[in-house]
N, C-alpha and C positions, 0 to 999 in steps of 0.2 A: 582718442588713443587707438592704434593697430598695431598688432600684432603682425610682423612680417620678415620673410627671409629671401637674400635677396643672393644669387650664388651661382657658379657653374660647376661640374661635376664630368667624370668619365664620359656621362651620357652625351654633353653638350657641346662638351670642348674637346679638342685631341688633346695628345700629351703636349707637344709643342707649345699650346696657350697655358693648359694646366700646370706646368712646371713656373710659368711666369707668375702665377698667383699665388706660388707654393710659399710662406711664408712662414721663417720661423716664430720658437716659442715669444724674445722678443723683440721681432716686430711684431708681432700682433698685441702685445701687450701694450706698442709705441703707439699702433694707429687706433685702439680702446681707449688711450688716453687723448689720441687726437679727437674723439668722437663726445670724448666727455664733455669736449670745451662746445661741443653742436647741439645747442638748446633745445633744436628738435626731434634728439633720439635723447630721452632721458636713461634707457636700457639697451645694453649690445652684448652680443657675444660672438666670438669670430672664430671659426671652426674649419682651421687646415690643414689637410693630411695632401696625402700623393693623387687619391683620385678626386679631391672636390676642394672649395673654398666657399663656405656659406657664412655669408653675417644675416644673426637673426636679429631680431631690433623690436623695440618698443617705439613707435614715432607717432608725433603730436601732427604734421600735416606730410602725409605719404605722397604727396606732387610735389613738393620741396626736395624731401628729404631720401626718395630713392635716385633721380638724377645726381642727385652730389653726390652719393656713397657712392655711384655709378664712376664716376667722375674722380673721383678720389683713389679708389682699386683701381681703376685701372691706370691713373697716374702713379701709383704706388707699384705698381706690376712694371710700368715701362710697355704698359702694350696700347699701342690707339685703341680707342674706345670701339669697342665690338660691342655690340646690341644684341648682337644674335646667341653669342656663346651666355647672357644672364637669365635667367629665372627667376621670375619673382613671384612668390607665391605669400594669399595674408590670410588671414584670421584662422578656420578651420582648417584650410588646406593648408597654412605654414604647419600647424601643429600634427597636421597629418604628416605629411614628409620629416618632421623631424623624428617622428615615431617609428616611421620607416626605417632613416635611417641608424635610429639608437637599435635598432632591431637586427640589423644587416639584410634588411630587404633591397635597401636601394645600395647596397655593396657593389663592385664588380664581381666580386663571390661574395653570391650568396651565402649566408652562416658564416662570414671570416668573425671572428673572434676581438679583431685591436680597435672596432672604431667603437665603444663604448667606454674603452678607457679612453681613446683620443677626446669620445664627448665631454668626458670629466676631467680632463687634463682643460680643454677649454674653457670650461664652466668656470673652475677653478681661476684660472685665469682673468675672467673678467670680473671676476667675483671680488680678487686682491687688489683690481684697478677701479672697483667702486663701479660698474658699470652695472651691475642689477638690482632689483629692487621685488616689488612683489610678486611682479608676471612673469618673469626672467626664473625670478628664484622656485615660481611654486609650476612653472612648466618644464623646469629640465630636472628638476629634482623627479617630477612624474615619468619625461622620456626616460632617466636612467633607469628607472621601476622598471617601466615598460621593458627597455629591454632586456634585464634581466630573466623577467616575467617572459615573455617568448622563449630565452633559449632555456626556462624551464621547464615552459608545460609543452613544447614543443622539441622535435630532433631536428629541428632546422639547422641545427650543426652538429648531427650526425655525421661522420664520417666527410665531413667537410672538407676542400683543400684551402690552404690558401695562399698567398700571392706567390710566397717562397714554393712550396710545395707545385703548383701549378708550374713554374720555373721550371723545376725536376722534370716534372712529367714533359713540357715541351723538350726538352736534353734529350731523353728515352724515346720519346717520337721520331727524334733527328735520327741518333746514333744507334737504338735498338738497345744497348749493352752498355753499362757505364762501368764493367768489373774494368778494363781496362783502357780505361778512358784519362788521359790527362785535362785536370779541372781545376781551375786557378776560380777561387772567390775572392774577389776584392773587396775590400770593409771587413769589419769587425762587430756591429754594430748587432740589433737584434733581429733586424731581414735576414744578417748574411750567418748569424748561429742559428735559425731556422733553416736558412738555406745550406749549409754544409749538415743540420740533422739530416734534414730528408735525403741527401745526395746517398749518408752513408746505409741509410733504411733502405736505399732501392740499389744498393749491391756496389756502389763507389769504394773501389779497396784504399784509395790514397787523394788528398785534397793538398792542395796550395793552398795558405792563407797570405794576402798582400793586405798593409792596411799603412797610411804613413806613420801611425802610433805601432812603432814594432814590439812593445811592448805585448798590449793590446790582440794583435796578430797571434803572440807567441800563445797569449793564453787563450784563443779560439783556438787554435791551431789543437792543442793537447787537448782537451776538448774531444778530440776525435781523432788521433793520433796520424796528425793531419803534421805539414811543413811549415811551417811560419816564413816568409821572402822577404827578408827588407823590402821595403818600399823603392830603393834605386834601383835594387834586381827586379823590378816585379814587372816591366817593358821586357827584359831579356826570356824570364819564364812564362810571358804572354804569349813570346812568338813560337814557344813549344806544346802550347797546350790545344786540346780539339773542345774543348769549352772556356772558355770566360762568361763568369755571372758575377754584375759587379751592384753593390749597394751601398752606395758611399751619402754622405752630405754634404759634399762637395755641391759648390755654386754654378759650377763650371765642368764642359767635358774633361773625364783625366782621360780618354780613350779617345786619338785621335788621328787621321791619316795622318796627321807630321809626326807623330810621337810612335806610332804603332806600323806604318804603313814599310816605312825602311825595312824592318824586321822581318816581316813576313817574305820576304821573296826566295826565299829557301827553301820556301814550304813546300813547291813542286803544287801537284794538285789532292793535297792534303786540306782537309776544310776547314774552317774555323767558325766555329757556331760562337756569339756576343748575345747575352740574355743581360738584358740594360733593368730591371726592375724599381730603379731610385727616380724620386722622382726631388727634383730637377734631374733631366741624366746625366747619368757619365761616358756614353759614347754615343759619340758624332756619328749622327748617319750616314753622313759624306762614305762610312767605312764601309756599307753596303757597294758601296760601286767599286769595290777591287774584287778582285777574281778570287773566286774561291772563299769569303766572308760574309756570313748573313748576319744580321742583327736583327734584333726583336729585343722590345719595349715590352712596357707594363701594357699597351691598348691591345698587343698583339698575342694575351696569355688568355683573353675571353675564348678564343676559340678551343681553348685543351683544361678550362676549367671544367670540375665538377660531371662527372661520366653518370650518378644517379640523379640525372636531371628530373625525370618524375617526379619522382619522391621528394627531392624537395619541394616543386611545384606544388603538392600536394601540402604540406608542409606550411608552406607563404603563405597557404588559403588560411587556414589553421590561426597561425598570427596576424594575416589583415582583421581576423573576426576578434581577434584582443585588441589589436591597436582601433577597432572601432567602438569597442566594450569601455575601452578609457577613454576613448576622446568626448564621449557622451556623458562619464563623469565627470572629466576634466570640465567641461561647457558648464556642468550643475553648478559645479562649484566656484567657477571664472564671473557665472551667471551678473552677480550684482555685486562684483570687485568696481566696476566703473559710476555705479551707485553710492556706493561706501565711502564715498569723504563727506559728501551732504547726510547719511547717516549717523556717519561716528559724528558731525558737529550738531546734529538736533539733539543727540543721545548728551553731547558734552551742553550744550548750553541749557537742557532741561537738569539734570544735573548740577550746575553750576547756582541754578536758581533754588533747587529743592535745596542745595546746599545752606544758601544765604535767608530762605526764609524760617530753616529750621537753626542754626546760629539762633537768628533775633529770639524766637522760642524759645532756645533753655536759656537766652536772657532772662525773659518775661520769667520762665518759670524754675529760678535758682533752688528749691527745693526736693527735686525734682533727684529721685536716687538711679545709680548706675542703669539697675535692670529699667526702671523705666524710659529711661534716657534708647535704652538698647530698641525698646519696644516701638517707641515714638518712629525711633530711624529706619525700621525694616518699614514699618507701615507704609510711613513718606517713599520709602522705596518701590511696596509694592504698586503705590499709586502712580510711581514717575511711569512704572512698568506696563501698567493696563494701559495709563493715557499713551503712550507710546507705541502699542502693539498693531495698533491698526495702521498706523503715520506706515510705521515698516514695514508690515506686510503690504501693505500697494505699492512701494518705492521698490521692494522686493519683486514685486509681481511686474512689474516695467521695465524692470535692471534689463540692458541689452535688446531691446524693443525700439518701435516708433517712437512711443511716447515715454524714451526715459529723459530727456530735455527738459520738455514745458512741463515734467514732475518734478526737474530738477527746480528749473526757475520758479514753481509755482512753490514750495517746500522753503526755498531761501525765499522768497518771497513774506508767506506765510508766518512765519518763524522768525523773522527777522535775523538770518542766517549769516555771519561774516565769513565770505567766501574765500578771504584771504588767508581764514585760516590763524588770525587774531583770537587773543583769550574775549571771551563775552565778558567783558568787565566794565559794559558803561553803563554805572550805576543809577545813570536818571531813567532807565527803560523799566528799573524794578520800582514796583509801586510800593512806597513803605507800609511793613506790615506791623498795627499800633492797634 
């Protein structure tokens, strides 16, 4: 068994590949279920936001079984197989990265806040599709600790911005001044009501809301005593605004030289600043090559994150020294989980026998009142318990070693152990006791 996570991220991919692997709640539920029928990941969990796609996994032979997930994502993506944008990272170092990222250290901002509910919205997820089991369940249930745990004992998210917020601040870099700035948000969703708070925090007197649910629009809109645009007007008030920042879950560009490009020739040499923050996007970069139109993506807001970069620096140190305080417990206690089915079965077929030989006794001895009855059984217990004590602590002592194998095979051996995982119930191996 290994532990592994196999993934690309802000760091590896551009947006362009990363929007291909953006995958919603279900599919990922669809291709958990396709994973379940693949004998050799009995554990998966599939973890996709806008800057990463990670599947972490429980696999029985790792030369099998990361080429086909290989092979699988990115047939599922529709992108030819790139080798270069995956990361695979196992045992220690999956569980370090994933600490990280429950943490928001491997964030594009640092201390953002969403990807620990994203980790548990995942979790959850493969948890309904039956795809975890005891390494799955007792390592993310730790990551969520963990990072809880960091943005406790630490201000790693201090005065943090994030995705939305970083947005804004690129806007005020452009224009300087956004008291009179015409700003059109597109979506409704929860980027774009963080994204209209901060606009209105940093001196925005008036917002557009365009969303095709005009419902939806109307109530962000009041919200902030913002405009709501039907969704058919929302091309006509593009071509008057000196910002669009759009956050939709659209599949597909809705921002495009055919849809948006006619519009703008009006504009004389009036600018138009496009802040694409969604990932898959919603505008065509094509839109960069007409005069007078910049656009900038999610890849392109690293540069205007986070102005107390020190301090958090200082900060990350802070929680590397916890995410390494857990992972040194997590290992004590992971220690002899790969040990543990050759001992729950010694522990059950001693057991089983102490069972059956104490039976034929208060056969033998029908007179025999309650309390003594009670006495007899702790005893036999205590004795399954000392003869036992040493079997486990060596199996203990080997769990995750060279020689946890030939303790295994020597143990089923030994004991006459059924590996299959069968009741010990063949009664010619018990020697009648007369």
């Amino acid at each position: 068994m290994q532990l592994a996570v196999l993934g690309l991220n802000h760091k590896t991919a551009p947006v362009e590949i990363r929007e291909r692997f953006n995958f919603t709640n279900d599919r990922v539920a669809s291709i958990l279920r396709r994973l379940r029928n693949y004998d050799n990941i009995p554990e998966a969990m599939l973890l996709s936001t806008c800057n990463r796609t990670e599947l972490y996994m429980v696999i029985e032979n790792p030369h099998e079984a990361i080429p086909f997930v290989k092979r699988l994502l990115a047939h599922l993506a529709g992108e030819h197989y790139k080798g270069e944008y995956f990361y695979n990272l196992t045992g220690t170092l999956c569980v370090q990265h994933l600490f990280r990222v429950a943490s928001s250290l491997d964030s594009l901002i640092i201390g953002e806040g969403q990807i620990l509910s994203q980790i548990k919205n995942a979790y959850q997820i493969a948890r309904n599709n039956g795809m975890t089991d005891t390494i799955l369940n007792t390592i993310m249930n730790k990551a969520i600790a963990v990072g809880k745990r960091v943005r406790t004992e630490t201000k790693i998210a201090f005065s943090s911005v994030s995705v939305s917020s970083a947005a804004v601040d690129l806007a005020i870099n452009i224009l300087g001044d956004l008291t009179t700035a015409n700003i059109l948000v597109v979506g409704a969703g929860h980027m774009s009501e963080l994204t209209a708070r901060h606009l209105i925090d940093k001196g925005a007197k008036t917002i557009f809301v365009s969303n095709r649910n005009f419902d939806h629009a109307q109530e962000l809109a009041e919200k902030f005593n913002g405009t709501a645009i039907p969704y058919q007007q929302m091309f006509k008030q593009a071509a008057q605004a000196d910002i669009i920042i759009t956050s939709t879950g659209a599949p597909h560009y809705v921002l495009t030289a055919e849809n948006l490009g006619p519009l703008l020739t009006n504009r004389k040499a009036r600018p138009l600043i496009l802040i694409d923050i969604a990932v898959p996007r919603d505008v065509d970069p094509a839109l960069n090559d007409m005069q007078g139109v910049t656009v900038y993506n999610i890849d392109d807001l690293e540069n205007v994150v986070d102005v107390n970069k020190n301090f958090r620096t200082h900060e990350a140190k802070v929680a590397e020294q916890i995410i390494a305080e857990e992972i040194a417990a997590l290992k004590e206690r992971l220690r002899y989980y790969t040990m543990r089915p050759v001992m729950v079965q010694l522990h059950d077929k001693m057991n089983f026998l102490r069972q059956k030989v104490l039976k034929k006794a208060f056969i033998k001895l029908p007179n025999l009142t309650d309390e003594e009855r009670r006495i007899i059984d702790l005893m036999t217990q205590r004795l399954e318990h000392k003869f036992l004590r040493e079997p486990m602590k060596a199996m203990n002592a080997v769990a995750g070693t060279s020689e946890e194998e030939r303790y295994k095979q020597m143990m089923c051996d030994l004991f006459l152990l059924n590996e299959s995982g069968e009741e010990f119930g063949d009664e010619s191996r018990i020697e009648d006791w007369d």
